[in-house]
C-alpha positions in Angstrom: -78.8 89.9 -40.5 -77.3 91.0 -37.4 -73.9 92.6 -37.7 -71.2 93.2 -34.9 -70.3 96.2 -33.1 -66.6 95.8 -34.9 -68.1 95.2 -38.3 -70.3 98.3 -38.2 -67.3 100.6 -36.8 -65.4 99.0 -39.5 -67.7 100.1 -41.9 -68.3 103.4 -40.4 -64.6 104.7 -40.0 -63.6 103.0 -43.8 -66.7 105.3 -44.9 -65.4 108.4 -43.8 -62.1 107.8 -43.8 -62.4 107.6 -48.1 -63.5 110.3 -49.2 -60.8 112.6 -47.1 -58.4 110.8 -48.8 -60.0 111.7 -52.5 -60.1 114.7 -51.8 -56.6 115.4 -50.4 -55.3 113.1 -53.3 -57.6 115.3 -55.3 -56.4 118.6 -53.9 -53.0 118.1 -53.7 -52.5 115.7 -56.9 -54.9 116.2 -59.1 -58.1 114.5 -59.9 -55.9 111.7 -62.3 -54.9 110.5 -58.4 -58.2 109.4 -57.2 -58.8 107.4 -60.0 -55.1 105.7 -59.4 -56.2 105.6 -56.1 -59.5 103.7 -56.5 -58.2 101.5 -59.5 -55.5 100.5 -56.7 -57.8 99.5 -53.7 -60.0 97.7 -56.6 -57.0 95.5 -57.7 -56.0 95.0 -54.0 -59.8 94.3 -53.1 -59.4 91.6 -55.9 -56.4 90.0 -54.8 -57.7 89.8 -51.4 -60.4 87.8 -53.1 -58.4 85.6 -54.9 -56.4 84.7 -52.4 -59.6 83.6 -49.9 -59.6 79.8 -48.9 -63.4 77.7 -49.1 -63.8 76.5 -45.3 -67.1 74.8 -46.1 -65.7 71.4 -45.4 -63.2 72.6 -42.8 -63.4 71.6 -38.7 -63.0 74.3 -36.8 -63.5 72.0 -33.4 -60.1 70.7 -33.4 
């Protein structure tokens, strides 16, 4: 599949922009932070989820 310029920047900045904040969290917090940390964009990645509408059946042409 052919992916976008945006969606591979996207996935290029999110990937390094992670781990510097683990390891801040983990230098300045503790390492009990970047596990609050991840368990928090999990839970926020899930609600995003949830909260997605089908558009199968919608018309986009109007």
């Amino acid at each position: 599949m052919v992916e976008g310029i945006a969606a591979a920047g996207a996935k290029y900045f999110i990937a390094k922009v992670a781990p510097t904040i683990a390891t801040w969290l983990a230098d300045n917090w503790g390492i009990k932070s970047v596990g609050l940390y991840l368990g928090t964009m999990a839970i926020a990645c899930f609600i995003a989820l949830l909260t997605i509408i089908e558009t199968k059946d919608v018309d986009f042409t109007k």
